[in-house]
C-alpha positions in Angstrom: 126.9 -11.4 118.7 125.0 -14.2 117.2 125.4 -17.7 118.1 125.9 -18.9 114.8 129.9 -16.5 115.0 130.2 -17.9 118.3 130.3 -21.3 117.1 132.6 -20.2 114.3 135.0 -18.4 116.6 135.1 -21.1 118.4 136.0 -23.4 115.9 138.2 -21.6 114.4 140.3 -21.1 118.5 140.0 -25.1 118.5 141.8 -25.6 114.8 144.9 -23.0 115.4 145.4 -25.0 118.6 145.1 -28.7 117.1 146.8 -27.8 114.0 150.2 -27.7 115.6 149.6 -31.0 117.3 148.6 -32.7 114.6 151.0 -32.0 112.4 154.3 -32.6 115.3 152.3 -36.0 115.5 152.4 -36.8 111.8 156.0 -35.9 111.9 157.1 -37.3 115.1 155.1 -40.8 114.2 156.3 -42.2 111.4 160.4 -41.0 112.2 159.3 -43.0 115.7 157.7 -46.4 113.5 161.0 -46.3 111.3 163.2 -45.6 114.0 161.8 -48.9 115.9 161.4 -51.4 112.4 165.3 -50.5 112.1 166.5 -51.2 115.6 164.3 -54.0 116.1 165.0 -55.9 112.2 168.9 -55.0 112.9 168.5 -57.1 116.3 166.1 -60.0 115.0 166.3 -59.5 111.3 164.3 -58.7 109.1 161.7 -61.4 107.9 160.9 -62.0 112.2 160.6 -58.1 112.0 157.7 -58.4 109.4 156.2 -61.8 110.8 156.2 -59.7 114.3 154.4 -56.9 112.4 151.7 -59.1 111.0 151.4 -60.7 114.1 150.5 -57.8 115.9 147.7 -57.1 113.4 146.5 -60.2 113.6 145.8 -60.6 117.6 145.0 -56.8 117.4 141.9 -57.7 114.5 141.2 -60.6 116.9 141.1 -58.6 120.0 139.1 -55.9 118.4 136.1 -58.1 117.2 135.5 -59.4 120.7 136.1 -56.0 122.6 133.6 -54.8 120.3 131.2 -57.4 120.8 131.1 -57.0 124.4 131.1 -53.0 124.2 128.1 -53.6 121.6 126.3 -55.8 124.2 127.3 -53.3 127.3 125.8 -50.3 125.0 122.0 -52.5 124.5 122.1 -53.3 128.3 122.9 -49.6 129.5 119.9 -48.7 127.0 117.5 -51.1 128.2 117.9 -49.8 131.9 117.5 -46.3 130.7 121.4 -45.2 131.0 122.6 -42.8 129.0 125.3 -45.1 127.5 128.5 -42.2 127.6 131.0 -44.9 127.9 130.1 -47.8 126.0 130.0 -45.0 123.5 133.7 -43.9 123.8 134.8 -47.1 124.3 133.5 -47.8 121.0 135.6 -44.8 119.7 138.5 -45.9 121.4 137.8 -49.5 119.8 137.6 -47.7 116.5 140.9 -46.1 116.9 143.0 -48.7 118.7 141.7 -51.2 115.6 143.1 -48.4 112.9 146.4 -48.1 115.1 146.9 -51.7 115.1 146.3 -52.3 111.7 148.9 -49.5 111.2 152.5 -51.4 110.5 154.9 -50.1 112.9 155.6 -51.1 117.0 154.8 -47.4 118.3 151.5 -47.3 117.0 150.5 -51.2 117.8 151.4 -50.1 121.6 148.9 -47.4 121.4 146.1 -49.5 119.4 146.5 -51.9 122.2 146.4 -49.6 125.0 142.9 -48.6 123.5 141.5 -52.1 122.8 142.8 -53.8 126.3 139.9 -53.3 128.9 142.2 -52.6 131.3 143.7 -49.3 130.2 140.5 -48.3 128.4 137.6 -48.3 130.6 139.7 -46.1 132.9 140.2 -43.7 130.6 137.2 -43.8 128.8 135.7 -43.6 132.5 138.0 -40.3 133.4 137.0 -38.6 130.2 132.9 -39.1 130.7 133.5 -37.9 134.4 136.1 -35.3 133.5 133.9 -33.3 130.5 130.5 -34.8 131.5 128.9 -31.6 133.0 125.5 -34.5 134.2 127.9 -37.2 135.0 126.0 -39.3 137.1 122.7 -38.1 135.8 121.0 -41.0 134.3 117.6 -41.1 132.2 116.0 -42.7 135.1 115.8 -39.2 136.6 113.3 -38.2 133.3 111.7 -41.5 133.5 107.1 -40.8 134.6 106.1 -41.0 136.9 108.1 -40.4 139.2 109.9 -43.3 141.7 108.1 -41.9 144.5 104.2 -42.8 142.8 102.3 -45.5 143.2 101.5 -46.2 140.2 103.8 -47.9 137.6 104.7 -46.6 134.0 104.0 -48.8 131.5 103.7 -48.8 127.3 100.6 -47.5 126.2 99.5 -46.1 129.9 97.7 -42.9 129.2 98.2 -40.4 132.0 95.6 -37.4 132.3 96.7 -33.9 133.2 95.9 -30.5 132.9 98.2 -27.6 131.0 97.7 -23.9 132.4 99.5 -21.5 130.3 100.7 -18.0 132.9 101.4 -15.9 129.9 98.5 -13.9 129.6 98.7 -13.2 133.7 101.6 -10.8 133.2 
């Protein structure tokens, strides 16, 4: 079997599984959202309701541009030492996400968009998934880095290191 039908097999396993989900969550959602703008403007009215609402997207925009900012800075620093930058890069996604939820109206969803924009519930996360599906976690590029750490001699921009390519094919 090619890999090409693989690949669409595959695909095709992972959208019978997620479609379910998705849809329960586009269902269960909103019924959740309206559920907790009812209870909540029956208990402080309504106009607090929709202050609280705006509020929420407000410190949640706010909180988003600076978690960003120092995810963005984290990302250039873990590419300058030669990291491969996993988790700056799902943080990012989780930024991404968390800044859509919040600027969602509803309570349920703000809850979510700021358990993915606080740093404190995030980086664990973020951390789990890059060690949980990360076949090279703790691989970094300084293990590709030339030459090796071991050598004497240090690897600099524009060095130009000699060498010698025997091709073993014809020996067969």
């Amino acid at each position: 079997m090619s890999s090409a039908t693989e690949i669409k097999n595959y695909m095709s396993a992972v959208r019978i599984r997620i479609f379910p989900i998705l849809m329960t969550l586009f269902l269960v959602i909103p019924i959740i959202e309206i559920y907790l703008l009812i209870q909540v403007g029956g208990y402080i009215g309504v106009l607090p309701t929709i202050a609280l609402v705006v509020l929420t997207a407000v410190i949640g925009a706010s909180l988003l541009r600076s978690q960003g900012m120092q995810t963005y800075l984290r990302f250039n620093q873990s590419l300058s030492e030669g990291r491969v930058p996993a988790n700056e890069v799902l943080e990012g996604v989780a930024l991404l996400i968390g800044g859509a939820l919040l600027l969602t109206p509803g309570f349920f969803t703000d809850l979510i968009g700021f358990f993915c924009l606080l740093p404190i519930t995030r980086q664990p996360v973020v951390t789990f998934i890059v060690n949980r599906f990360n076949p090279m976690s703790g691989m970094s590029m300084e293990g590709f880095v030339y030459p090796p750490s071991g050598s004497s001699s240090s690897h600099k921009p524009g060095n130009v290191y000699e060498g010698k390519v025997t091709d073993h094919s014809d020996e067969r």
